[in-house]
N, C-alpha and C positions, 0 to 999 in steps of 0.2 A: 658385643655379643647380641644376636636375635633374641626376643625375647618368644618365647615359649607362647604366650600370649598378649597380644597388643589392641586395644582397647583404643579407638580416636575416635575422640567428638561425640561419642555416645548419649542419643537422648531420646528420651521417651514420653510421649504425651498419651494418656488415656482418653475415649471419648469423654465428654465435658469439660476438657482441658484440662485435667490435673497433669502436671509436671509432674513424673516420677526419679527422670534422670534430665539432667540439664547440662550435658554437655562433658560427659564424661570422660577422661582417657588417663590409660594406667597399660603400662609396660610392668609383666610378670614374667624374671628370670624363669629360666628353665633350672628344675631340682630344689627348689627352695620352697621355703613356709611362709604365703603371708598370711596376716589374721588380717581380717575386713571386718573394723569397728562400727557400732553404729544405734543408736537409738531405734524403737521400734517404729517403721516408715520410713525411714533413711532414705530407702532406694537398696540395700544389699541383696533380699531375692529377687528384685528384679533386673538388678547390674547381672548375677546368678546364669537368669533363666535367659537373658537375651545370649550371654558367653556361650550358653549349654543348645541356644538355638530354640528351645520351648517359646520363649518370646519374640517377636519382631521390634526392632529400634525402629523408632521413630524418624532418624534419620544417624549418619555415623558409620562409621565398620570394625570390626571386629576378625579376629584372624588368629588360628590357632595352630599353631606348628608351620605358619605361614600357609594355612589353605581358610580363605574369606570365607565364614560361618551361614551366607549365604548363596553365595554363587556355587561354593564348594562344601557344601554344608555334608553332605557325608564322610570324604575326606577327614574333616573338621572335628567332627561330631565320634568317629572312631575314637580321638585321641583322650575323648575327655569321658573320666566316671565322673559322676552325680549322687552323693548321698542326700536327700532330701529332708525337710523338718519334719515332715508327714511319714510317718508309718503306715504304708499300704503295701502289704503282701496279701497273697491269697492261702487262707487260715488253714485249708484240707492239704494242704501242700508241703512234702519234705524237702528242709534245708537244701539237700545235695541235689534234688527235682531245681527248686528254684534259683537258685546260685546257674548249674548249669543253662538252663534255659535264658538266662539275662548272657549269655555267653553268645548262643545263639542267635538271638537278633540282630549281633551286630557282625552274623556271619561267619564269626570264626569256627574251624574245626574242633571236633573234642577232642579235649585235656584231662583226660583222669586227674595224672598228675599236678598237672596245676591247681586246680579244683581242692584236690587236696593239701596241696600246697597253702593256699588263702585259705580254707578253712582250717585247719592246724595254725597259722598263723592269727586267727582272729579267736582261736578256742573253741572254735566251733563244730571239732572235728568229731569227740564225740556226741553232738545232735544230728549227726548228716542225714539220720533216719527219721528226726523227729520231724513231726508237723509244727507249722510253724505255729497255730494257735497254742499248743504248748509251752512257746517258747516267754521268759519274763522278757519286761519291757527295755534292759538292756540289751539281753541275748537279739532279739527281734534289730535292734539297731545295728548290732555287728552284722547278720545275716544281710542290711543295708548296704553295708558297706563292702561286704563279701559279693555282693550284685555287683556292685557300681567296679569291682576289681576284676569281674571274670571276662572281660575283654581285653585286660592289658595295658591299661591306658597308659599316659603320658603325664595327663592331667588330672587332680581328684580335688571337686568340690566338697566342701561339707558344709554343711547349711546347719549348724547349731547340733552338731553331731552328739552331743552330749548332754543335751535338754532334758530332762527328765529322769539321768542314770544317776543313782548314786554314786558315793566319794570312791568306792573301791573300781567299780567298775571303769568309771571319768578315767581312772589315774591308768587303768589298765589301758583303755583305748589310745592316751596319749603315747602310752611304749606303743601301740601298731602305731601310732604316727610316725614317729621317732624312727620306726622301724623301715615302715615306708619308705620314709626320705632318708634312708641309708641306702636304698633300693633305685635309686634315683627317680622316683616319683616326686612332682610340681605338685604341692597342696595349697590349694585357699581355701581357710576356715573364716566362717562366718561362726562369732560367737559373743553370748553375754557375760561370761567369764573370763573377766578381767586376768584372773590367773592364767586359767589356758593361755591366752594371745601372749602370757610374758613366759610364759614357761615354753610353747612350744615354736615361735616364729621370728625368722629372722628378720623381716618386715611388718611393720604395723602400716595399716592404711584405716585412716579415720573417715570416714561418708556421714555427711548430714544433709538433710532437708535436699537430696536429689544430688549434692555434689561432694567431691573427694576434697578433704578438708588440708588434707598432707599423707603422704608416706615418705615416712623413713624407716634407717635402719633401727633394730630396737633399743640397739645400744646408745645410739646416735639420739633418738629420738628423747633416751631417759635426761643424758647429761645437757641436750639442747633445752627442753623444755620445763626439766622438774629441778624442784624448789627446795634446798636446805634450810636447817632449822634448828638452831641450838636449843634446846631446852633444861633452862637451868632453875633445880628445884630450890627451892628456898627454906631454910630451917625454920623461921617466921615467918606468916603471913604477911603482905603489903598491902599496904594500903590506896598504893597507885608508884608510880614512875615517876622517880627521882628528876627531878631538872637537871641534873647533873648528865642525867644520861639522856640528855634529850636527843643530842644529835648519833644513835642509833635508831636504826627500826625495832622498836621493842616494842611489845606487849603483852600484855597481865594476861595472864587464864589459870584456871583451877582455883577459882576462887578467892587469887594473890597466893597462892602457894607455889607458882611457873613465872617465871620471864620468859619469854619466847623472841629469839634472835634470827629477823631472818637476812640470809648473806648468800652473795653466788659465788658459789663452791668451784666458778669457772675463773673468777680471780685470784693474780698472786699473792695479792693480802687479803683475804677474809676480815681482818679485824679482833678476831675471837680472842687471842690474847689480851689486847688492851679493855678489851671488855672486863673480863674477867678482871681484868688487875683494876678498872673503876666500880665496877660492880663492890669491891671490897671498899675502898675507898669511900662507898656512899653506905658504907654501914652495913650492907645486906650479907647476911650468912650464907654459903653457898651447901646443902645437904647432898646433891647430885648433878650431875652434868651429863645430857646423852644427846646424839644428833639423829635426826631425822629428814628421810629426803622422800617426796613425791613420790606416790606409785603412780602406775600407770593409769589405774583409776582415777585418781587423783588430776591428771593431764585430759585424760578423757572426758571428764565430767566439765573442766573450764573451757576446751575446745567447743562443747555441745550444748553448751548453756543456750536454753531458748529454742533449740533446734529439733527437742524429741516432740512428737504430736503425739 
């Protein structure tokens, strides 16, 4: 299948030579959610701004619905919304003024209906009158995202769409995502909420220090890379690790109140039985037993080690 957006060799140098992208490239299905992970400086707004055509690559191409972002860059540039980290609207201005006007630039005729459409859909339908400086600092992001929809696109960036909203509203924005992409809308979220990329994306792509670290699927990516973890409470304290149990990976924590067993959950014997049955044998009382595996923060964080500036 063509991918909806395809990304080769992407790189970007600043004057003074800073490296921002070093050679980037990533194939994004059409209708799917990736989340684009990444330390602050990574390279994510400006992988972003070059896709969205605001920036110039350094060298590499770019190609969106199959038209080159710069030979074809109108073409290109119709298919894709853009909601931004920046909140810039103009403050004297009503909702239903603004929304429709970002409609217009990129040509298209008026749509009542649609207009109403996205804004009902975003909850925005009754502020269509309001000025935007009335509007709170999450409403003001949906009205973003209501911009970046009123041409139709193909494609929807979001650049940390949820930075600054409270838990109610986050969890509401993620239903319009959800929603979206029942709609057949391509999203890439850029975001530092580790939940979000596991709650709402079929793809995770990790970016450090200018390049793309991996993408997988997220399912793929949990059971490939994250880590199980027996932890078994102890009814006494210990005082260290039995010799008996040397040849496990064990280790003490809480103070000798935890044994902590770690095993891959990807092989046909774990081990955990026999454990269990010399754990007894070496005298130690077992109070509880639970397992625990990697989040995705957790995978992210050893990926990026050294990598955030």
């Amino acid at each position: 299948m063509t991918p909806i957006v395809s990304v080769k060799d992407v790189q970007k140098t600043y004057d003074g030579g800073f490296e921002a992208l070093k050679g980037v490239s990533l194939d994004i299905r059409d209708g799917e959610v990736l989340a684009l992970l990444g330390p602050n400086g990574a390279g994510k707004t400006t992988l972003i701004s070059i896709i969205c055509g605001i920036a110039t690559a350094t060298s590499g191409q770019v190609k969106v619905g199959g038209h080159d972002t710069v030979d074809d860059y109108r073409a290109a540039r119709s298919l894709i919304g853009l909601v931004p980290q920046e909140i810039n609207l103009e403050p004297f201005e009503t909702v239903m003024n603004t929304v429709t006007f970002s409609r217009g630039l990129f040509g298209k005729p008026r749509d009542d209906a649609h207009m109403e459409r996205i804004l009902r859909q975003l909850s925005l339908w009754d502020k269509k009158d309001a000025q935007t400086k009335e509007l709170s600092g999450g409403m003001k992001r949906r009205v973003l995202i209501a911009k970046a929809l009123a041409h139709e696109p193909k494609v929807l960036f979001l650049d940390e769409p949820t930075a600054g909203v409270d838990v109610e509203l986050r969890r509401d924005m993620w239903e319009t995502m959800k929603d979206l992409k029942s709609h057949g809308v391509t999203i890439i979220l850029t975001t530092h909420y580790i939940e979000e990329a596991e709650l709402m994306a079929d793809r995770i792509g990790i970016i450090a220090k200018g390049e793309i670290k991996l993408v997988r699927e997220k399912e793929a990516l949990m059971a490939e890379l994250g880590k199980k973890q027996l932890v078994v409470e102890l009814s006494e304290r210990a005082n260290g690790i039995p010799e008996s149990l040397g040849k496990y990976d064990l280790t003490l924590s809480d103070g000798g109140s935890e044994i902590v067993y770690h095993y891959d959950s990807r092989k046909d014997r774990t081990g955990i039985t026999r454990l269990l049955n010399d754990l007894q044998a070496a005298g130690l009382q077992m109070s509880d037993v639970r397992t625990e595996q990697s989040s995705l923060e957790d995978i992210f964080v050893d990926l990026t080690k050294g990598d955030a500036r």
